[in-house]
GUKOLBA-913636 format. One record per residue (C-alpha): residue number from 1; y, x, z; residue in three letters. Coordinates in nm, 2 decimals. Layout:
# residues N
(NUM; (Y; X; Z); ALA)
...
This chain:
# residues 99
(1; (11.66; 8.53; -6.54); UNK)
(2; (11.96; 8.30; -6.52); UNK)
(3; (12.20; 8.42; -6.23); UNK)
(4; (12.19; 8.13; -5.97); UNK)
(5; (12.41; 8.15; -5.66); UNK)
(6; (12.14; 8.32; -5.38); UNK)
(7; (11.90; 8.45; -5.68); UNK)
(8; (11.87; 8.81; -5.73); UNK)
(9; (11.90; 8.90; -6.10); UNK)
(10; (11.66; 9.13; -6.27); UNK)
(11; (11.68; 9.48; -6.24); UNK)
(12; (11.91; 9.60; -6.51); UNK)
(13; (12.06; 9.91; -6.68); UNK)
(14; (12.40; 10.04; -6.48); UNK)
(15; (12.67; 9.86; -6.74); UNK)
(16; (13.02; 9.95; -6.75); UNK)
(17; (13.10; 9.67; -6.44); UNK)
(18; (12.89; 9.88; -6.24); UNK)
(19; (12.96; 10.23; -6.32); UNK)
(20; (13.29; 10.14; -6.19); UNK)
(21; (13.21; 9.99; -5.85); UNK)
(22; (13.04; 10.33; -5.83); UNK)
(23; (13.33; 10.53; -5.93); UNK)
(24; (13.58; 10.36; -5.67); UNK)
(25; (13.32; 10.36; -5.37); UNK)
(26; (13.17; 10.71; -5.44); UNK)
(27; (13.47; 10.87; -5.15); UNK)
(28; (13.31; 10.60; -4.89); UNK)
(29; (12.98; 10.67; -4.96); UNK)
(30; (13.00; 11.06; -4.95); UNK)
(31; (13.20; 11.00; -4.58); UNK)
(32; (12.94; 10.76; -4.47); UNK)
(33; (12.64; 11.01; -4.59); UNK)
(34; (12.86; 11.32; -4.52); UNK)
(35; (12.80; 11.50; -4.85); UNK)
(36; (12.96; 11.54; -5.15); UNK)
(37; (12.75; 11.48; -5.48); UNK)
(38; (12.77; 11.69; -5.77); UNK)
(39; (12.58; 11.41; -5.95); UNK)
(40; (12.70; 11.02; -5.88); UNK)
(41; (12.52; 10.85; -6.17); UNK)
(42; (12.42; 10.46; -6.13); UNK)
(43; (12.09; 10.41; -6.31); UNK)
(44; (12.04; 10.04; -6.27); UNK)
(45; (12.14; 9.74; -6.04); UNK)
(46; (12.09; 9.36; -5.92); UNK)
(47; (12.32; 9.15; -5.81); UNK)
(48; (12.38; 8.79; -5.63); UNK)
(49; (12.63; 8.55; -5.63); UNK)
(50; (12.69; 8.47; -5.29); UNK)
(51; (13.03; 8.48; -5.19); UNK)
(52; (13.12; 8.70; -5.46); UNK)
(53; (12.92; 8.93; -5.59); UNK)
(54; (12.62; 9.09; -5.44); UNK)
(55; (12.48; 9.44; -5.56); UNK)
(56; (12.22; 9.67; -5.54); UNK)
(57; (12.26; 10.00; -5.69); UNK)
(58; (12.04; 10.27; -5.76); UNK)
(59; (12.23; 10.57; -5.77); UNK)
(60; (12.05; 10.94; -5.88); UNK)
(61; (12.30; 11.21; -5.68); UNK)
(62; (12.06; 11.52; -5.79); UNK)
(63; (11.71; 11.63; -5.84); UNK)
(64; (11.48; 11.38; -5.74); UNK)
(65; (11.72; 11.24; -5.50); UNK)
(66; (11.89; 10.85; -5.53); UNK)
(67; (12.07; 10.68; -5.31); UNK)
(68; (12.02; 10.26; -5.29); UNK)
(69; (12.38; 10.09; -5.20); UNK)
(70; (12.44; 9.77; -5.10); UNK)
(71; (12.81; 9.70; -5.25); UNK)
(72; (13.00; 9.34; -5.25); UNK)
(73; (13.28; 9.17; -5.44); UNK)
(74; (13.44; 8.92; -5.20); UNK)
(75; (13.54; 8.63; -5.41); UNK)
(76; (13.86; 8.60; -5.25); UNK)
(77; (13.97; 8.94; -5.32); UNK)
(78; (13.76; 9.00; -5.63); UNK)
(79; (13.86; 9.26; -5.80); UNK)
(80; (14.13; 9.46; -5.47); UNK)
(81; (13.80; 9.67; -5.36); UNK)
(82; (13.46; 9.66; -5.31); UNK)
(83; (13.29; 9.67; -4.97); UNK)
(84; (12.97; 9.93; -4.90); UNK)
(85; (12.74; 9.76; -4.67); UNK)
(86; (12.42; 9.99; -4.65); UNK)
(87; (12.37; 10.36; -4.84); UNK)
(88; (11.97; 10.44; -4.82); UNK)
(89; (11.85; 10.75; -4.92); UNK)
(90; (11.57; 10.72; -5.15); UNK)
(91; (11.38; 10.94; -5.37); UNK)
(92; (11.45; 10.91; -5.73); UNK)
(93; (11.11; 10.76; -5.79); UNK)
(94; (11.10; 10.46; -5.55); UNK)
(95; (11.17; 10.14; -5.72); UNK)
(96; (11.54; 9.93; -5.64); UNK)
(97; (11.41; 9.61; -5.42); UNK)
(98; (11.71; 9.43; -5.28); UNK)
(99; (11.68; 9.31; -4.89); UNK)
C-alpha cells in the first residue's frame, strides 16, 4: 500500500528505521511502565505521515509479553527525538491495530 498522508501503511517487519526509534525511547518507556526489560525487540510496525511520522510498534519485552507503542517523528524536528505517546501492554499474540 502506497503511504498517503493519514493512511496507515501495512503491517511490516521492524527495519533498521525502527529498531532505532526503539533503541532511543526504550529509557522512556521502561519509566513510563516502571520496569526494565531484559528483552526490548521490535517485531513489526505501521506508520502515518501526518505531521511527521506516525508509528505503531509491536514490541516483544519477554515470554509471551509485547508492548504496543505509539511513537512520532515531528517533522520539524525530524530526526532530534522521538516522542512516546501511548505504551499498551499486550500479549505477544494479539495482533498490532493502530488507533
Amino acid at each position: 500500500m502506497a503511504e498517503e498522508p493519514g493512511q496507515w501503511t501495512d503491517i511490516k517487519p521492524a527495519d533498521s528505521n525502527v529498531k532505532a526509534i526503539c533503541k532511543e525511547v526504550r529509557p522512556d518507556v521502561e519509566k513510563r511502565v516502571g520496569k526494565s526489560f531484559e528483552e526490548f525487540m521490535p517485531l513489526q510496525y505501521t506508520s502515518q505521515k501526518q505531521n511527521g511520522i506516525n508509528y505503531w510498534i509491536k514490541v516483544h519485552v519477554g515470554g509471551e509479553d509485547s508492548l504496543h507503542l505509539k511513537a512520532h517523528q515531528d517533522i520539524k524536528t525530524f530526526g532530534e527525538g522521538t516522542k512516546i505517546t501511548i505504551v499498551r501492554a499486550k500479549n505477544l499474540a494479539d495482533e498490532l491495530v493502530p488507533k
